[in-house]
N, C-alpha and C positions, 0 to 999 in steps of 0.2 A: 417728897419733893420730885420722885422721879414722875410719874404720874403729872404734875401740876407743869413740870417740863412739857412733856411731853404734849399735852393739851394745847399748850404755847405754840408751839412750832405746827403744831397741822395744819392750821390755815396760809401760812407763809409757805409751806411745802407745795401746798397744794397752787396756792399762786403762781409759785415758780413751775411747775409743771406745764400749766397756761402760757407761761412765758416761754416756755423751751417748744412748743407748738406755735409762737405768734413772730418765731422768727423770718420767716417770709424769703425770699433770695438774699443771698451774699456772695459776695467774689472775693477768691483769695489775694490777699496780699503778696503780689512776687518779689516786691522790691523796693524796701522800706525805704531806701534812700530817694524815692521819687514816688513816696506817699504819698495821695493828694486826701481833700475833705471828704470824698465820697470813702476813699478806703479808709479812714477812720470812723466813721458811718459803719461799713460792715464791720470793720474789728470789733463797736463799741455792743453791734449784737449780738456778735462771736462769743464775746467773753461773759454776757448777761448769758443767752439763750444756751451756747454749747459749753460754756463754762459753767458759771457760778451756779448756774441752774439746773445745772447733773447732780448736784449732791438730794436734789428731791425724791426720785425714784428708790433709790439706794438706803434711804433715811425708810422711807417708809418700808420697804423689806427687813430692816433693823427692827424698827418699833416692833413689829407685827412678831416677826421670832419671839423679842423681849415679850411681846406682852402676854405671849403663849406660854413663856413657861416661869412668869414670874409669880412668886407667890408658890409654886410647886415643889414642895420636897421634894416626890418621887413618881416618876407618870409610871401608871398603873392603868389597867386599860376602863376603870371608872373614869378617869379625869379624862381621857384621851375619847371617849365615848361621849362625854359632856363637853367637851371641846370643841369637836368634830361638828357635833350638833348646832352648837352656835355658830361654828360658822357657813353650817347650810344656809341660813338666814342673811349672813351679815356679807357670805362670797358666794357660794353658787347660784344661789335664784337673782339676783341681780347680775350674777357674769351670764346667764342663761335668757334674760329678760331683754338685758340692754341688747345683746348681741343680735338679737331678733328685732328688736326695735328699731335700729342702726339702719335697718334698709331702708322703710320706709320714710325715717329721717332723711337718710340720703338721698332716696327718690323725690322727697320734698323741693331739697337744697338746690337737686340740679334742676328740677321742673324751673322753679324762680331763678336758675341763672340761664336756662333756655329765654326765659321771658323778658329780660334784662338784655339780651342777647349778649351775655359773656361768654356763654357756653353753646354747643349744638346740640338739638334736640336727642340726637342720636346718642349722646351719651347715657342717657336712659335706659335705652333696647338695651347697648351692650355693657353697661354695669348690671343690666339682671340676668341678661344670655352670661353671663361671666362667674356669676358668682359659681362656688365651689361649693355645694351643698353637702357633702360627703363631710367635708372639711371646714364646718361651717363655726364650730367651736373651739379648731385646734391651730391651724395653719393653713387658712382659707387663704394667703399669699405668703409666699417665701422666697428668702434670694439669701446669697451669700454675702457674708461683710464686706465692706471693700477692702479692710486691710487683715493682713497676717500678724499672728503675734509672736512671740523672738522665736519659737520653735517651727516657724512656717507653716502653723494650720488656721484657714479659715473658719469663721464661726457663723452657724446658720444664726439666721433670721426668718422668723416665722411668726405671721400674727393672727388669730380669730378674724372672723367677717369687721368685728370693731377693733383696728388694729390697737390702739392702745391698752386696750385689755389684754395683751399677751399677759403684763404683770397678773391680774387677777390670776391669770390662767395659770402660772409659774407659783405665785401664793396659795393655789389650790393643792396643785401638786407638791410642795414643800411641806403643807400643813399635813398631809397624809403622811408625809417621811418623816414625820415628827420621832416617834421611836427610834427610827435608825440614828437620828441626828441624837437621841439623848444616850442610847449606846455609843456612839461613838465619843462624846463627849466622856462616859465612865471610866470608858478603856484607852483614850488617849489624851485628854485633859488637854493642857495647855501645846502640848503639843500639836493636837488636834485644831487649836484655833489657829497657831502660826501657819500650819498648812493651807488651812481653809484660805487663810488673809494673803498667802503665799499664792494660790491660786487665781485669787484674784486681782492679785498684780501681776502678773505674768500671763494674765486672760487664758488658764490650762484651764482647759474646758472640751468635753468632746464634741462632737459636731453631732447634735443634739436640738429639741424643739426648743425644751426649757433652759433656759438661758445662765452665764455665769454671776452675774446679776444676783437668780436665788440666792448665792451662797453669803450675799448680805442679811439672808433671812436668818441663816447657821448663826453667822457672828452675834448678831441678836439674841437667838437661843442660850447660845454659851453666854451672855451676858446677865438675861434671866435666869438662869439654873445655878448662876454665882452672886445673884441680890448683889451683882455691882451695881454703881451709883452711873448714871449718867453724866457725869462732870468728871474733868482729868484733877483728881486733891492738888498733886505737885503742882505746887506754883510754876516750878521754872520746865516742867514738864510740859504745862500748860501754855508758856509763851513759845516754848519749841514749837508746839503743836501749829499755832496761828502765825508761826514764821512759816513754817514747811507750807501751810495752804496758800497763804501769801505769793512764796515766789515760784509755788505750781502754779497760780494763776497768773504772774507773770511770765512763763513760760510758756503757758500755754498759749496766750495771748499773741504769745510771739509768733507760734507754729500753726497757730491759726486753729487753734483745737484739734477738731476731729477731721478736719479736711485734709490734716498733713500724718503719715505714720507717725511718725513723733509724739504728735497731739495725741494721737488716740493710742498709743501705748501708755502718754505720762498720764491718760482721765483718771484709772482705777487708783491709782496712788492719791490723785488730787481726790476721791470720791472718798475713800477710806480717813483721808485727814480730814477732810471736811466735815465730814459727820462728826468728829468728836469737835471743829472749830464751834459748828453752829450748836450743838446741846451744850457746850461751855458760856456761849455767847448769852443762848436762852435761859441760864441758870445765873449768871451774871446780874442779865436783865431783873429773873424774879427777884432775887436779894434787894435789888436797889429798889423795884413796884413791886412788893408782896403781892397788893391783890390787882395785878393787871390781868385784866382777859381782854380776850377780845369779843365781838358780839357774837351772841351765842347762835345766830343767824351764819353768820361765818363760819362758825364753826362744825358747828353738825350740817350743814349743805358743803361739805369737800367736797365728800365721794359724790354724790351728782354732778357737780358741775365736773367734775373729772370726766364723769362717765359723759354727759350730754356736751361739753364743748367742742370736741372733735368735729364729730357730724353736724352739728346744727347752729350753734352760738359761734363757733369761729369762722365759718365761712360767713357770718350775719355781721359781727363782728368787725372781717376785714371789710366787708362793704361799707358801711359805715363810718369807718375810718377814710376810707380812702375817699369816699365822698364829702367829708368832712373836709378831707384838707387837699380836693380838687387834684388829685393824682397828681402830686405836686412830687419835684424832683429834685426840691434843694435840700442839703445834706441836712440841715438846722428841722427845716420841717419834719423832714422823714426821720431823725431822731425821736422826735417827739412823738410824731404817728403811731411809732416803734411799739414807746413806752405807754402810748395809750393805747393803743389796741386789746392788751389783756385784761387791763381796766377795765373796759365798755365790753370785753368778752366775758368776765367775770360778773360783771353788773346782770347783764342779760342771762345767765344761768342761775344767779341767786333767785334774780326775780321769777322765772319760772317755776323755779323750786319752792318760792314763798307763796303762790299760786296755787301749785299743785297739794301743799299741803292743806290748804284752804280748802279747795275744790274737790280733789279727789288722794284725803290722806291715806287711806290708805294701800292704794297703786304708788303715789308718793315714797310713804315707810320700804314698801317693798325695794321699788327701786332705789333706791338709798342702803339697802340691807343693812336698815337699823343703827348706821351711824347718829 
């Protein structure tokens, strides 16, 4: 069941991702008692894009632990050797592929928004006089968070030339510390995970490329290495669960996510309930549709569109949209635009992808690292 869970949720993970990228500008709300309709507009993107749609990153750091060491008695360095191997395929030559790719995508995007005159030609020269070639795979830009967390330390931010792939890059590096992670798991057990889960609600984290983030990958592993089920048994365990994500999301809602400290101190709490909210909700669902999937075109074209939306289908994307609906400024429309924009972002990356495997599968396979 876990497995058929699991399958379930990728493509909706992977949607939301799209969405936590097609949020576009918002203004914080200062003063709720002189809301108007446009600052319900930003909150209602607030709470899809910086809410609800955090729990995507994090789930898949989950999985990827889980799926590393389930089924594993005892890693020994055969399995961890056969491991490894797979996922040269499935993460490095795609995190190596794209991230070179990405330029001339880019150089694409701004040429047609030179031509459009949205942009100026000049961004061109100095997006390639800029690039960080040293630092082309690790932290080709970086900056500090904007906020502190309760011990007053800031947490770097640092991404590859294709910033969304930092995660690949953090999934590479974690899947190496596989070992360490299953020793520590020996010699501290359950201990070992509250700390982990402790860490990352309290964002203790050193100031560091790879992010606190990883340690959704740990909790994963400890999940794998104990054949737990993905689903909370306890009933009333389980409605606690979907109370607690509930009124983080009301909260957060409130603090305006990540734009206020508050917000971005309560995500990790709201990100750790949420993943057990949604694999309860997904196991729910299979009970009730045994055999629902979704199309299998969805579902093995994630990891592409992930990787190709950034630079090329979301800026296609936004144009599109906004030409659609005539760079219009009432609240009712621009909701809608909102919610279609990942839509037609998503439409436009599959079909690529449906293309490519037509045309040239095997470049395709590659890029996709075999999902």
């Amino acid at each position: 069941m876990n497995s058929q869970t699991i399958s379930l949720v990728r493509f909706p993970l992977a949607f939301a991702v799209v969405f936590i990228h097609c949020q576009g500008e918002v203004m914080r709300v200062t003063n709720w008692s002189e809301a108007t309709v446009m600052d319900a507009y930003y909150t209602f993107k607030l709470i899809i894009s910086s809410g609800i749609a955090q729990v995507a990153v994090p789930m898949f750091f989950f999985i990827s632990g889980f799926l590393f060491f389930n089924k594993v008695e005892q890693l020994d360095w055969e399995i961890y050797r056969t491991k490894l191997t797979k996922r040269v395929r499935s993460l490095l030559v795609p995190f190596i592929l794209w991230n070179l790719l990405c330029i001339p995508l880019t150089l694409l995007v701004m040429y047609g928004e030179s031509l459009s005159g949205s942009a100026s030609p000049e961004r061109l020269h100095d997006y390639w006089s800029n690039i960080n070639w040293p630092h082309l795979f690790w932290d080709a830009t970086a900056h500090d968070d904007s906020y502190v967390n309760l011990f007053g330390t800031k947490q770097l931010q640092a991404y590859p030339i294709l910033d969304t792939f930092w995660y690949v890059r953090d999934l590479i590096a974690m899947t190496l510390l596989t070992p360490l992670i299953y020793c520590l798991y020996k010699t501290m057990g359950k201990v070992g995970l509250l700390l982990v889960a402790a860490c990352i609600v309290l964002r203790l984290w050193p100031y560091m490329t790879v992010t606190v983030h990883s340690l959704f990958f740990v909790l994963g592993c400890y999940w794998g290495m104990n054949h737990k089920e993905l689903y909370i048994g306890n009933k009333l365990t389980r409605r606690l669960n979907y109370l607690l994500t509930l009124a983080l999301i009301l909260l957060l809602a409130y603090y305006q996510c990540d734009m206020s400290r508050e917000g971005w101190l309560l995500m990790p709490l709201f990100r750790l309930s949420a993943i057990g909210t949604v694999f309860c909700l997904a196991r729910n669902w299979l009970m009730r549709y045994p055999g629902f999937q979704f199309p299998s075109l969805l579902s093995r074209s994630g990891f592409f569109v992930y990787a190709i939306h950034i630079e090329f289908t979301l800026p296609l994307g936004f144009f599109i949209t906004k030409a659609i609906f005539h760079h219009t400024q009432q609240p009712l429309l621009l909701t809608i635009q909102y919610v279609t924009t990942p839509i037609v972002v998503y439409l436009l990356s599959v079909l690529i992808f449906y293309a490519g495997e037509r045309l040239l599968p095997k470049v395709t396979a590659a890029l996709n690292g075999g999902h």
